[in-house]
N, C-alpha and C positions, 0 to 999 in steps of 0.2 A: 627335624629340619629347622625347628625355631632356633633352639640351643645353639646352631652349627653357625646362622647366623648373626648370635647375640656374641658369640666368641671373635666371631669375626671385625665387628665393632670394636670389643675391646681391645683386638688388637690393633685395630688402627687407631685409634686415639694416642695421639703424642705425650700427655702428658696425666698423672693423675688427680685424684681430689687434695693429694697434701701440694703437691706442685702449684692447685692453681692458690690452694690458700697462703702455700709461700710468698707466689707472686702478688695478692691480695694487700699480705699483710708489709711486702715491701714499696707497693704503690703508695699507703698508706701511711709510712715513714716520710716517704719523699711529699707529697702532698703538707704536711705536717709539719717537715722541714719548709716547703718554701713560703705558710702562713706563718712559719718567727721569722722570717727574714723578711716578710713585709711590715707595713706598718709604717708610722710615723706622725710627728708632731706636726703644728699649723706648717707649712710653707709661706714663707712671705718673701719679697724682696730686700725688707731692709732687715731680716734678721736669718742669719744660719741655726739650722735645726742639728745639733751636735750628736740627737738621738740616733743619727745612723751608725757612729761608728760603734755601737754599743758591742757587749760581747756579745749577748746573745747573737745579732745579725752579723758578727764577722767572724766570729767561732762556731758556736754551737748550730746556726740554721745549715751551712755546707759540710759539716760533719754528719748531721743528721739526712741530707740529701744523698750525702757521697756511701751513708750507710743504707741506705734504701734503695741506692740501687745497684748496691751489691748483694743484699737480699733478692732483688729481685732474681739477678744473674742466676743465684744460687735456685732458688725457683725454677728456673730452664732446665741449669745443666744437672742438677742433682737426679738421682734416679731412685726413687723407692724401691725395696722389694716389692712384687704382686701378691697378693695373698689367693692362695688358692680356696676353691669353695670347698674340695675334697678335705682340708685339713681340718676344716673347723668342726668338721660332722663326728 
């Protein structure tokens, strides 16, 4: 009776452990990406701070965001095989 119910769990969970570590490690990327896109030198009135247009914050941080959450996506839509317990014995 346990087993009949532990099965039944498993199959209703949407997603599994490499899924959520995909989605993890795509949060991760984005997060990541939008700590290089912040930042920045003093702010003052009588002086412009030029450090915004750098590459890093207008290339590299939205490449790196636009790649994390397409990881993530992948994370949702991709589907492992299940590994059955029968094979391993």
């Amino acid at each position: 009776m346990a087993e009949n119910k532990q099965d039944d769990v498993k199959t209703l969970m949407p997603f599994g452990a490499k899924n959520y570590a995909l989605m993890g490690a795509g949060l991760l990327v984005v997060v990541v990406g939008f700590i290089l896109m912040s930042g920045g030198g003093d702010h003052t009135v009588t002086e412009f701070d030029w450090s915004i247009y750098s590459t890093r914050r207008i290339t590299i941080a939205p490449i790196m965001v636009l790649m994390g959450f397409v990881i993530v996506a992948l994370g949702i839509m991709l589907r492992f095989p299940k590994r059955n317990d029968k094979d391993v014995e």
